[in-house]
N, C-alpha and C positions, 0 to 999 in steps of 0.2 A: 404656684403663682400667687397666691393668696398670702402668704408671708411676704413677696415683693412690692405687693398694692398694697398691704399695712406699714411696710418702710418705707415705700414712696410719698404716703401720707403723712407717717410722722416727718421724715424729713426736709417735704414741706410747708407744714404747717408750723414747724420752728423757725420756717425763715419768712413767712410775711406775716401783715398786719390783722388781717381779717380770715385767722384760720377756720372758722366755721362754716366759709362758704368754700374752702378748697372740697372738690370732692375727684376720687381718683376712680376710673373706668378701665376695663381689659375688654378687650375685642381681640381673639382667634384669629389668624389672617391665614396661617396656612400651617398643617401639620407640627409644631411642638416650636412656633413663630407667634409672637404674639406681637401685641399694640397698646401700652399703658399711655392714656389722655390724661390729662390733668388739669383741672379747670379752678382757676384762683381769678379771684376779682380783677377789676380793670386798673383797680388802682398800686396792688402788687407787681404787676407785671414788670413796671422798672427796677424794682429790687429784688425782683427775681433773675430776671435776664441778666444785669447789672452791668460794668463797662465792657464794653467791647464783647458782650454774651458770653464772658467768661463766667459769671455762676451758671448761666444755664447750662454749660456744657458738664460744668462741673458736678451738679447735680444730676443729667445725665448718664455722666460717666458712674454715679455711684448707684446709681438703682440699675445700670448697666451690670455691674460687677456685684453688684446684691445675685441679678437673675442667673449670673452665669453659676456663681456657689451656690445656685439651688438646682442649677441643669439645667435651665435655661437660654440657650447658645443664642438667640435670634429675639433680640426684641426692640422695639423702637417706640419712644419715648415723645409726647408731643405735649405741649406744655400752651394753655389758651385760656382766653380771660373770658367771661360773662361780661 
């Protein structure tokens, strides 16, 4: 899970403005299910989300498919500003 929180990091920290307050969290929810939070400033949030939340899906979808090529099957992805 640890290689999925280091790619979730760099990949979004490439995409907004103030990468030094992204910070990426794992919470356990239930047996080999986890919960990656993502917390980036108030003011990235629109360029992260972007039209119609297609990046945020998009981004989703790859730290989604990061988890599963590590065995991963169950993770859900939440993405929130300070």
């Amino acid at each position: 899970m640890e290689e999925v929180k280091e790619y979730a990091a760099y990949l979004i920290k490439g995409l907004v403005k103030n990468p030094d307050i992204v910070t990426v969290q794992e919470f356990e929810s239930d047996e080999n299910s986890y919960i990656l939070e993502i917390i980036v400033d108030g003011d990235d949030m629109g360029a992260l989300i972007g039209k119609g939340g297609y990046m945020a899906k998009a981004v989703k979808n790859l730290i989604v498919a990061a988890a599963y090529k590590k065995g991963i099957s169950k993770i859900k992805v939440n993405i929130d500003s300070i």
